[in-house]
C-alpha angles and dihedrals in degrees: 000000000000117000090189123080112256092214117042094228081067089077091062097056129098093211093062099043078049087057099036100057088043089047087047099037110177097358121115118234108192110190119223094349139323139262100288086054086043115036098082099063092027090064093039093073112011108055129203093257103057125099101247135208107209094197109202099356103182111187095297117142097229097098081047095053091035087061091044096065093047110283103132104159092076118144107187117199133187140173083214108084082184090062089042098049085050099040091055093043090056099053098041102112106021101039096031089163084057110106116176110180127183096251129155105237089213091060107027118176092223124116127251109275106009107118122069089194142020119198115205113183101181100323086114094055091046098050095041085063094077113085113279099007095260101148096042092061089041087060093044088048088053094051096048085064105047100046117072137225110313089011115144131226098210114189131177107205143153092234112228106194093245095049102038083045087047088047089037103055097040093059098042084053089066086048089250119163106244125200128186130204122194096202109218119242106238098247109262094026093086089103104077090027126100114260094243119069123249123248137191111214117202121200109185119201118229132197093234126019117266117251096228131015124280105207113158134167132208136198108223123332105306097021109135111261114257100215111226131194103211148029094236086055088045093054090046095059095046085050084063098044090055096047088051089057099045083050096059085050087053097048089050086067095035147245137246121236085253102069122080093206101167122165124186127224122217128218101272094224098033101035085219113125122275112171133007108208121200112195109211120188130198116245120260116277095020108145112250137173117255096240091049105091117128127008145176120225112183126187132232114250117262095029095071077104091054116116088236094060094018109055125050098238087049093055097041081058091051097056089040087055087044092049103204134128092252137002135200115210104203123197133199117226123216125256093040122098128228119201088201146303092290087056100048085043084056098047095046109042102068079069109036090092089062084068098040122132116256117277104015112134113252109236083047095132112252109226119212117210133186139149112294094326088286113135082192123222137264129179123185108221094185151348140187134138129266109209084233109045101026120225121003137188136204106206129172113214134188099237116219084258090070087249115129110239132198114214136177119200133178116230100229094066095028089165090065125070109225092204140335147205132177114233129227126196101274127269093019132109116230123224101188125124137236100277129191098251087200097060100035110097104231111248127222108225122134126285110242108220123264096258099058088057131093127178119259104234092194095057121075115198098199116075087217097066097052087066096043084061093044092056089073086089089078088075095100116299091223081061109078114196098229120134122298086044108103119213118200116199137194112189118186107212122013103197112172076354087232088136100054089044091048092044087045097041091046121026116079118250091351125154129192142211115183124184119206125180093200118081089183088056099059096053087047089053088043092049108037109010106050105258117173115183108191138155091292098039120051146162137230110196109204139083108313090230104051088053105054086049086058085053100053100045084043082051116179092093129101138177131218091194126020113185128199107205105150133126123233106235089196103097093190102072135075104242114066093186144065105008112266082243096063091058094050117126101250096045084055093056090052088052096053086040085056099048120088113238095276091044128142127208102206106191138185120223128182111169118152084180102093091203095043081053101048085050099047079050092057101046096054097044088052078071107030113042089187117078139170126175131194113184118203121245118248086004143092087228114117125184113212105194109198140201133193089221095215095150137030087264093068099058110126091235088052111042105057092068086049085063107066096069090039084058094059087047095050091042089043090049094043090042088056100042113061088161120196078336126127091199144055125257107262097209142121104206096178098044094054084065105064100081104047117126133198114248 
């Protein structure tokens, strides 16, 4: 027969407690762990000397082994008058100093002031389950009036986010400090535990209310508090903390290759992340040695972004390379320092067994892999907040091809970088060629300082780009671009603004109007990435769209090349760029009204929804009739290249032959112009084209 309620409502009832200790006679029942779980936090805050409240006390141990350490001030209290017959019975002789009585914690006899502590293991969780919370309150009010000043309400819960915001909130009302541990399952116990961690939650009572809340977390008993400045931010983190520990639960009965379970742990001391761990497994029936069970892959810093760690396909090659049951991708945040591989191997390996697949022994060795034992390098070079984007931050990385990259990333997606440029020693040319960053083993020489880089304005970085740049061939493959041929430009989102510098540094007679809604953006082009507005590249700051409104009613102006390049802030839909608004119907006729005769529309798509992306395709096609599409490998990006189709010339089946010879002129004419530029141009035009396709 169940000892548990089958309603929730059930826990706050005396009638059940009453059924329950008679059902369970002599037999102990500790909630949520016992005092060797316990006693570290517990004497961290209640001391042997203080006068304690021990609120719904069951027949747990806890009060018994409590006493028997010294803590002789212990007043036990039950709704159960079976538990507390019992209870006294059985400490008669050998705790004669404690005393367990049949008392109501919402309606206590005792006087005002005159505990130093109150212990609650679970009677929270027990009374919030009743609708609205009532009881509960009734319960935190009680104990209010009965500690002192400076007394402690010291609970031990599993925080479900109604009853530790019920708990929360109450106390923060009476201006009390109030602390949170999340107490830290011994690794391999995790079997008869609960799935949720177990907290202790410490209210602290003050003379006077404090002004503004104290609301502070900590990781394990001693762990150092993270101070927080609100409740929602308190129960967040408490919502983490829980799903960390649910996932543990999960990897201990397996996963298919199919799944992308990651977790990430925080710096014990500081609470800031430390490490994200995606667990990857093998699919069923792989072939895999016996030994190879379970393995730790960790990348090297700066390359977390790369296809290979960042994308699910990447990782699932990875941990078929690897060939093991099940691998663990670890990657390093910003703003934490690592000594070396040894250190991180040292750090890590007291919890990978947390993560380890079902059934492997438990002294089977761990092995850690990486690329060539490098833990790479990063150095943040500076950080501050756009209004519109939130914090930011600039960062130069050793990619795994040995070259030195500059990268700005906005805090809110981490995991995606913003822009990117790869840095040469200043004031010299390089003369290095595109490499394939995935195939080049990283190198170890020495990182020159900050100050001595500059940005290589010949070299993009994003594959998509390139393309972007490789799609001026469209502009009528009888028009070279050779000098004496103006090109006039309109780029949407500048970003890091290499693709306007390139554009400005390399293409013939080209000028260049870039709108950027970001004010913030521009001067952190300006400042880290090598952006040099002049008189033939400018910027409008201000909304795309709006602009290119203000541009249609001035009329007069026309454009040989408009380029879409901006991002979609809105996470929940498909399409992360462009925003669904600038593929609307009538934005794409504005943009062909605004294009000369031979003009091209290049934009980036990037849709993971098949259908969003079948109807983006048939909207601009229902104004350009002429459409080429180049998809990036190992990326979502896609790079639509569109005519406006006015003349035979312009036909789709026609035109791809045509651009072969426009790609030696465009390579010919970027190659010649360097313009105000100190490098090469680092591009492959023909190349690019291969792979275009008719949509």
């Amino acid at each position: 027969m169940s000892l548990l309620p089958r309603t929730a409502e059930e826990f706050s009832s005396a009638e059940y407690w009453e059924r329950f200790f008679k059902k369970r006679g002599e037999k102990a029942f500790e909630w949520y762990g016992d005092y060797n779980k316990l006693c570290g936090v517990l004497h961290k805050y209640i001391k042997v000397q203080h006068k304690v409240l021990v609120v719904g006390c069951g027949n747990s141990e806890l009060s018994e082994q409590l006493y028997d350490v010294g803590y002789k001030h212990l007043t036990n209290i039950d709704i159960s008058e079976t538990v507390v017959t019992h209870m006294n019975q059985r400490n008669t002789e050998r705790r004669p100093g404690l005393t367990f009585q049949q008392v109501d914690a919402t309606q206590t006899p005792y006087e005002d002031a005159s505990y130093q502590a109150a212990l609650d293991k679970g009677t929270l969780d027990a009374m919030a389950s009743e609708e609205e919370g009532a009881l509960a309150r009734n319960m935190l009010t009680e104990v209010g009036r009965v500690l002192s000043v400076g007394g402690r309400y010291v609970c031990v819960t599993l925080a479900q986010e109604s009853v530790i915001k019920l708990a929360v909130e109450h106390f923060v009302q009476l201006g009390w400090a109030v602390r949170l541990h999340c107490l830290q399952e011994e690794s391999g116990k995790e079997e008869d535990s609960f799935a949720l961690p177990v907290f202790v939650l410490v209210c602290t009572k003050f003379r006077q209310p404090m002004p503004t809340p104290i609301l502070e977390m900590c990781l394990g008993e001693d762990g150092a508090p993270t101070r927080l400045t609100q409740v929602t931010e308190l129960l967040s983190a408490v919502r983490e903390h829980q799903a960390y520990s649910v996932l543990k639960k999960r990897l201990r009965t397996g996963t298919d290759a199919s799944s992308n379970l990651s977790l990430t742990l925080c710096h014990t001391k500081t609470g800031l992340p430390r490490y994200t761990l995606t667990v990857q497994d093998c699919p069923p029936g792989a072939k895999v040695p016996r030994s190879n069970q379970f393995a730790i892959f960790i990348v090297p810093q700066g390359s977390e972004t790369a296809w290979l760690y960042s994308s699910s396909e990447g990782r699932r090659q990875l941990a078929a390379s690897a060939n093991f049951r099940r691998l663990v991708i670890v990657a390093m945040h910003r703003n934490q320092e690592y000594t070396d591989m040894q250190a991180v191997q040292s750090e890590l390996s007291p919890m990978v067994m947390d993560l380890a697949p079902p059934g492997m022994p438990a002294n089977q060795q761990v092995p850690f892999l990486s690329v060539g034992g490098d833990l790479g390098w990063r150095e943040e070079v500076s950080r501050g907040v756009s209004e519109l984007s939130g914090e930011y931050c600039v960062e130069n990385v050793k990619g795994e091809d040995g070259e030195l990259y500059r990268r700005l990333v906005f805090l809110s997606n981490a995991a995606l970088v913003q822009s990117e440029s790869r840095l040469v020693p200043s004031g010299t040319a390089s003369s290095h060629k595109k490499k394939n960053k995935k195939k080049v083993k990283p190198t170890a020489a020495p990182t020159p300082p900050s100050t001595s880089l500059s940005v290589d304005s010949g070299f993009l970085c994003c594959a998509h780009h390139e393309v972007m740049v490789a799609g001026l061939t469209m502009l009528r493959a009888r028009t070279p671009l050779n000098k004496g041929v103006p090109v006039s430009v309109l780029l949407v989102g500048l970003g890091g603004g290499g693709l306007p510098q390139f554009l400005r540094d390399f293409v013939p007679d080209v000028t260049v109007e870039v709108v950027e809604l970001d004010p913030v953006v521009m001067e952190v082009a300006k400042e880290w990435f090598g952006f040099r507005p002049d008189d033939r590249l400018t910027v409008t700051l201000g909304d795309g769209l709006e602009r290119i409104c203000a541009l249609e009613k001035e009329g007069g102006r026309l454009f040989d090349v408009i380029m879409f390049d901006v991002d979609n802030k809105d996470s929940t839909v498909g399409m992360s760029c462009p925003p669904a608004a600038f593929v609307e119907t009538s934005t794409l006729q504005k943009v062909c009204s605004l294009l000369t005769t031979r003009g091209v529309f290049i934009l980036n798509l990037v849709c993971r929804d098949s259908v969003l992306r079948k109807s983006v395709l048939e909207r601009v096609s229902s104004v350009f009739p002429t459409i080429l599409s180049r998809k990036i490998e190992g990326e979502v990006n896609e790079v639509l290249l569109c005519s406006r189709g006015e003349d035979e010339t312009q036909d789709a089946a026609r035109i791809l032959p045509s651009l072969n010879q426009a790609a030696k002129s465009l390579q010919s004419a970027l190659c010649s112009n360097r313009t105000g530029a100190n490098s090469s141009p680092h591009i492959d035009i023909a190349e690019l084209l291969k792979d275009l396709k008719v949509e």
